[in-house]
N, C-alpha and C positions, 0 to 999 in steps of 0.2 A: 194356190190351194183352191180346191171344189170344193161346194156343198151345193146339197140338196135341203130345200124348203116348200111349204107347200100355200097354195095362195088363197083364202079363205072366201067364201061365200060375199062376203064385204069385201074383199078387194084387200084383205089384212096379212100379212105374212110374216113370221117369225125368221128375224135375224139371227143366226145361229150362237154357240155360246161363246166358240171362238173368235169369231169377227167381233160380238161385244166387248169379249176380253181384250184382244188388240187395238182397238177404237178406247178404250176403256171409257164405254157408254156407263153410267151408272142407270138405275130404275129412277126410271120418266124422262133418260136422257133423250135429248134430241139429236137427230142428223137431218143432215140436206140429203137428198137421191139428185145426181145428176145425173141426166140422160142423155145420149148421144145418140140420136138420132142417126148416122152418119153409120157409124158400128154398130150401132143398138145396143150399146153394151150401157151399164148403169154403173154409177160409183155412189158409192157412202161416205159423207162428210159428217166429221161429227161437229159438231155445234156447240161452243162454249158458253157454260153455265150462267146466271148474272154476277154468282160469287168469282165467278174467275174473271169477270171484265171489270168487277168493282177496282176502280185504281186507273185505270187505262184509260180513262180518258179526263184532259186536262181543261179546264173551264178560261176560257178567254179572258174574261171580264170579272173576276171576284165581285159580290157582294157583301155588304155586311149585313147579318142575320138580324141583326137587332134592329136598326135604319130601315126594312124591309118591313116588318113586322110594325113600327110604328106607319110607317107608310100604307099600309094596310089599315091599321086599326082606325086610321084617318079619312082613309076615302071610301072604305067600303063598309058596309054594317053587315052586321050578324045575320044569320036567317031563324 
């Protein structure tokens, strides 16, 4: 598929509605542009939200909340 867009004074240019809708970018989503230098050609990644990495990543070392929090309360004061 083509589209046509156009590239703004700022360097800003509108993604069209169906690339957003297949990317299913939401408003304020973010993408990568990669450039290929080689071809010149660009691609659009879209970039996953923090609600959607929340989970995915697994903590090595647990702590405990409470053990922390006195550990704190201990060595460091208030401002």
């Amino acid at each position: 598929m083509t589209y046509q867009t156009t590239i703004t004074r700022k360097g800003q240019m509108t993604i069209p509605k169906a690339i957003r809708d297949s990317l299913r970018l939401p408003l304020g989503g973010r993408v990568m542009i990669d450039f290929d230098g080689s071809t010149r050609g660009i691609r659009f990644i879209r970039l996953p939200s923090m609600r959607e990495l929340a989970g995915s990543f697994r903590v090595k070392n647990p702590r405990n909340a409470v053990k922390l929090r006195a550990y704190m309360e201990k060595h460091y004061r208030r401002i």
